[in-house]
N, C-alpha and C positions, 0 to 999 in steps of 0.2 A: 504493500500500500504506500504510495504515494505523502511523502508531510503537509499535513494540513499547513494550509495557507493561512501566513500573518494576516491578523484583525489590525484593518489601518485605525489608527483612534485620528477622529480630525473634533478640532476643537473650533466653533462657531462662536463669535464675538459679535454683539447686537444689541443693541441695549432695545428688547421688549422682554414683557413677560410671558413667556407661552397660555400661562393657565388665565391667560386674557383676550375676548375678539376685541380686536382695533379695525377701523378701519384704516387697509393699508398693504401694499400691494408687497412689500419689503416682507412684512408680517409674515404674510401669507405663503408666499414664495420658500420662507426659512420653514414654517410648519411642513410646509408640502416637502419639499428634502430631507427634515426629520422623519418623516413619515415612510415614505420610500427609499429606507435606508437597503443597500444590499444586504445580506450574511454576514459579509468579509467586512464589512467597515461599522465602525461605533463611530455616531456623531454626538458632541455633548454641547451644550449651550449653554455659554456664558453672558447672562444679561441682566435686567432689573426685577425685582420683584412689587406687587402692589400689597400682597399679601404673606409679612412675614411671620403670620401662625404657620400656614398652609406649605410657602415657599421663604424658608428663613435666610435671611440674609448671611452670607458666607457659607454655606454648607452645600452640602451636593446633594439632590433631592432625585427621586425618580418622577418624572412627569411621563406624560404621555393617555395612553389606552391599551386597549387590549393585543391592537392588530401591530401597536408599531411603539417603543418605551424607551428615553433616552434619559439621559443625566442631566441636571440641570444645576447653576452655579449663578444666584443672584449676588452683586457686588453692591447696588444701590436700590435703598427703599423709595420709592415714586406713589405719592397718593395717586394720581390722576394721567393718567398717560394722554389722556385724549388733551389736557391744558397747555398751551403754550408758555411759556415761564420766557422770563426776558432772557436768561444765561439757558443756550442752546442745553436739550439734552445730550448730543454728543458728546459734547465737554467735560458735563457732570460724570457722564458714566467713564469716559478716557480716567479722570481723574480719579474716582472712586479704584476702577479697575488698576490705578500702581499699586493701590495697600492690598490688592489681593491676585497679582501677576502669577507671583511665585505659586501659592497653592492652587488655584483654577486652570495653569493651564502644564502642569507637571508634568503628565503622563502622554498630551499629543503627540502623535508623528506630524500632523499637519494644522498651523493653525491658516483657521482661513476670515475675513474681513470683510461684511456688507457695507461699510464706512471704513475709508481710508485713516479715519483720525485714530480711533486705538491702535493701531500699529507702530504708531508712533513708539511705545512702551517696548517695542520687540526690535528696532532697530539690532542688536548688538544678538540676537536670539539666530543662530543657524540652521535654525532648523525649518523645512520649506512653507512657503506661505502663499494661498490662494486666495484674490481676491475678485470680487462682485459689484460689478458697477451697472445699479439700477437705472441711468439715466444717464445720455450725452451731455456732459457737463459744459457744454458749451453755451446749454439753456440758463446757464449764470447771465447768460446778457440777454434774455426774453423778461420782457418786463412784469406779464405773468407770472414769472417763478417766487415760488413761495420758499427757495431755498435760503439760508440766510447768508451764506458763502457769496450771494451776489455782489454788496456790497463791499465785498473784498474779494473780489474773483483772481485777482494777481496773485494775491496770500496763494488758495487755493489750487493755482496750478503751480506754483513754487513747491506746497506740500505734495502735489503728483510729483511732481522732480524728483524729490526726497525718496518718497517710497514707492512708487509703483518699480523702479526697477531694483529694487529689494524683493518683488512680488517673483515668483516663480512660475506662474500663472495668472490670468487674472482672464476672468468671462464679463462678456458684456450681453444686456440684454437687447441692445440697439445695435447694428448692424453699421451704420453711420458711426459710432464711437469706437467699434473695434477699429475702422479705419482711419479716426483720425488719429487714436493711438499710435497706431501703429507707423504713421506719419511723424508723429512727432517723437518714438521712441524708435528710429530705425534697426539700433543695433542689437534691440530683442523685441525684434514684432512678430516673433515667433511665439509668442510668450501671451499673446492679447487672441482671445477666441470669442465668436458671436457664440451664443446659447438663447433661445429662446423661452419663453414662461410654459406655460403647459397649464390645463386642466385636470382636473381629476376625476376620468373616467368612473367611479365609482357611486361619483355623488351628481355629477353632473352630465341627465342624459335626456331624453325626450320621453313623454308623456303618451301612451296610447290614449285614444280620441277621449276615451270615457272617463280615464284616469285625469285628463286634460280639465274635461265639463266640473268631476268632483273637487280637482286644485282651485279651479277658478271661484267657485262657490264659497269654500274655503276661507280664501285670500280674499274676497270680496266683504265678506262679513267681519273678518279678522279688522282690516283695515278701512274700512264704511264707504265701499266702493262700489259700483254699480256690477253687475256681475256680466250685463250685456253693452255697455260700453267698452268700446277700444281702450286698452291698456298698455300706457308706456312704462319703462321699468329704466332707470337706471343705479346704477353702486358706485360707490367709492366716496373717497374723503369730502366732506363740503369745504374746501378750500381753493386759492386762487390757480391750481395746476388745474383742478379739474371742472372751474369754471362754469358752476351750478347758475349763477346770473346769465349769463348765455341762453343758456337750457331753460333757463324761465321768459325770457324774451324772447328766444323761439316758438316756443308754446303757446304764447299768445298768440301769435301769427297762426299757429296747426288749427287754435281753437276757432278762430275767425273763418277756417275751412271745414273743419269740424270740430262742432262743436260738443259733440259727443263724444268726446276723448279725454281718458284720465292719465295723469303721471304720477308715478309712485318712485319714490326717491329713498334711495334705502342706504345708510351713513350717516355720520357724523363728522362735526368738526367746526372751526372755526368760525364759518360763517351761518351756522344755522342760525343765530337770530337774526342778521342781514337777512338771509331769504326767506325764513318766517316775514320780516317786513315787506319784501317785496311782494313773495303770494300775495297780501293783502292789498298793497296798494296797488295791484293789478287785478283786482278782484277775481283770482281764481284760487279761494279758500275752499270750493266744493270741488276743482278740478285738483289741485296739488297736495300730494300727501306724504309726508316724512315720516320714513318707518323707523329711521333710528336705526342701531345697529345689530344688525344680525347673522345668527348663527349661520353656517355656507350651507347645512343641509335645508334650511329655512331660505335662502335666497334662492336656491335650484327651483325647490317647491312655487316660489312666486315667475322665475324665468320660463319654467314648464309650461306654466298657463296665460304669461303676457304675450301680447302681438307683436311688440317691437322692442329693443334695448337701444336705448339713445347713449349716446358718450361726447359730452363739449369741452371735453379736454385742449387746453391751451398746448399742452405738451406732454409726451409721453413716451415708455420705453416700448414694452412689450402687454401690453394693460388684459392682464388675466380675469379681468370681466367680461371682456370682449370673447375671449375663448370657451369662456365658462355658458355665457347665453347660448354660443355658437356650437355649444356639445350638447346643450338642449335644446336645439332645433331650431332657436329664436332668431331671425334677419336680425339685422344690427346697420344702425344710422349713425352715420359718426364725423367728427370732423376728422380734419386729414394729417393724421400725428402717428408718429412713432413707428411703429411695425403694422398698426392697422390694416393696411394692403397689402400682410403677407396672407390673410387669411378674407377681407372684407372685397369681396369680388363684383364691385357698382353694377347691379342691373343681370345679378346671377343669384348671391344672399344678402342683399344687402346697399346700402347706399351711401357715398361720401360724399359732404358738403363740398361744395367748389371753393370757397372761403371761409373762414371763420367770421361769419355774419350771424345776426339772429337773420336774415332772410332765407340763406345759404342752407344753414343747418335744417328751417323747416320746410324747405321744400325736400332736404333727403330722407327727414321723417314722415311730408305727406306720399313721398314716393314708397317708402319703407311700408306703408299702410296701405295704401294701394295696390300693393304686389304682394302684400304678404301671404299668400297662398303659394306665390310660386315660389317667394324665395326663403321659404321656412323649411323647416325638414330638412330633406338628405343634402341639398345645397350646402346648408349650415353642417352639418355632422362631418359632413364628405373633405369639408374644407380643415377640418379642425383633428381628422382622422392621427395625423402624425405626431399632433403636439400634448404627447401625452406623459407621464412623470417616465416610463421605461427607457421611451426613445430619446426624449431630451438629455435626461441625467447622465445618460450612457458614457460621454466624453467626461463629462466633471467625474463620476465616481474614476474613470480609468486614468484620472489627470491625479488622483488621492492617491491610487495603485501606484502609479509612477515616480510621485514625489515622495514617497512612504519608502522602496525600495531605494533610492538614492540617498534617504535622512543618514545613512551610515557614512554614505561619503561626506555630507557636509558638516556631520559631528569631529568627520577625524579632521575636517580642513579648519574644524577651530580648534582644535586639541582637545576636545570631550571624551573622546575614545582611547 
């Protein structure tokens, strides 16, 4: 018999709390790779906790479920994840995270980085390091970006100098950013790889007709909605990336065409009581409804039975709502951002706005409405077929394999070994 094959241990630095829904696409993304972890590799997660009965602070917890259970390593207590505090959270948590480097991340073969800034602590650390960049950071000069690195975007690409080629790796979810990477780091653009988001086949799939009729009854009573009006359905954070005032001044315009038509808005965030204010003073408090934040087997459930997924994102990577609708059979109207047209096929599933106008946007939602018979179902499945946690992951886990099997060379090139 053959020797069992080394368990890569990779060590994930984040500041969320797992046993928390955020809305938030970084979130998600890190739960979904906890989740579908191989045999061969243990991921453990070092982040913050809200709940230090449950998840104590400095200690290693098991989180998780039944199907998939990892390690868990809170450095800082955060009442409120969802509040914006004037001193970034990144910060807070880099900073927390020196008093507890040493014990949280002992035992990795690979640490790896959803934010470049805790890496900063590992400068001097040999051992290989994979990094995650959610977003073309070039969107530091989109006036939209709600990042706060804007206002020092030089700072920021001076700290890419620093560390990205300390990185041994590093995956991009935009396709555009691997390349500009790889422009401005020539001499290891071998080292920058596209990866895209993924859905999860398990939870997010299409409704047979009848199962469809019972969702929509459902969701309509749940949230005091018409059960035979057209239903828009969008997710994500209510903040200035994804551009929920847009979405609301579009929708004026849909209702003006029809006026039978509800939207349902499911998140949270910064600007919920702006858009509370504005539903009102556009008087569509019976048309616009805020679900707040919910659970992904509860947003399937609502995706299964709406007629369209609107998205008025200012900017974006790879936006795993857009996929997540799209594995539920749902057409999807969206502006024209990110990776959207790797999967949104205008006048097959789906419709992109020509501009980011409120006119733009809701002629691709009254077109989205109008078609949606043709472009729901297998269009939507068929397109999104690929992008699912097995086939994406497949490079990152083999990029863990690889840099795991080399950590002996780079312990003896510091003298560790």
């Amino acid at each position: 018999m053959g020797a069992r094959p080394k368990t890569v241990k990779v060590g994930i630095f984040y500041q969320m709390d797992p046993g928390v829904t955020v809305a938030g696409g970084i979130e998600t993304f890190i739960k979904g790779m906890l989740r579908w972890t191989p045999p061969d590799i243990e991921m453990c997660l070092i982040g913050v906790t809200t709940d230090p009965v449950a998840r104590p602070l400095g200690r290693w917890t098991t989180c998780g479920d039944a199907r998939s259970s990892f390690r868990f390593y809170p450095v800082l207590h955060v009442e409120d994840l969802r509040r914006r505090l004037l001193f970034p959270l990144s910060i807070r948590f880099s900073l927390a995270l020196a008093r507890h480097a040493r014990q949280c991340a002992a035992d990795h073969d690979v640490l790896e980085f959803h934010r470049i800034e805790p890496s900063l602590l590992f400068l001097s650390d040999p051992r290989p390091k994979n990094a995650f960049v959610h977003q073309n950071m070039a969107e530091l000069h989109n006036r939209k970006a709600d990042i706060r690195w804007k206002y020092v975007p030089s700072l920021f690409y001076r700290l890419e100098d620093i560390l990205l080629p300390r990185m041994q790796s590093v995956f991009t979810v935009r396709e555009d950013a691997m390349e500009n990477y790889r422009m401005r780091y020539p001499q290891i653009r071998d080292r920058f790889h596209f990866t895209p988001t993924w859905m999860d086949p398990d939870v997010f799939y299409p409704a047979t007709g009848r199962e469809r009729t019972e969702l929509r009854k459902k969701v309509a009573e749940e949230y005091g909605l018409n059960a035979d009006h057209a239903l828009l359905v969008t997710v994500g954070r209510l903040d200035l990336q994804k551009d929920p005032l847009l979405l609301l001044d579009a929708f004026l315009r849909v209702l003006r065409v029809r006026p039978e038509t509800q939207l349902l808005m499911i998140g949270d965030g910064v600007l919920r009581e702006t858009i509370s204010t504005r539903i009102n003073e556009l008087g569509m408090a019976d048309r616009v409804f805020l679900a707040g934040l919910l659970a992904q087997s509860r947003i399937a459930d609502v995706l299964r039975c709406a007629d369209l997924f609107v998205l008025s994102s200012a900017y974006e990577g790879m936006p795993m709502c857009v996929l997540e609708a799209m594995g539920c059979g749902l057409a999807v109207a969206s502006t024209d951002v990110g990776e959207v047209r790797r999967v949104v096929d205008p006048g097959v599933n789906g419709a992109i706005a020509s501009e980011r106008t409120p006119d733009a946007l809701a002629r691709a939602v009254l077109d989205g409405l109008e078609n949606g018979g043709t472009y729901a179902g297998k269009p939507c499945t068929a397109a999104v077929a690929d992008f699912v946690p097995r086939k994406v992951l497949a490079p990152v886990h083999q990029a863990y394999r690889a840099m795991a099997a080399s950590e002996h060379g780079w312990l003896q090139r510091a003298g560790r070994t």
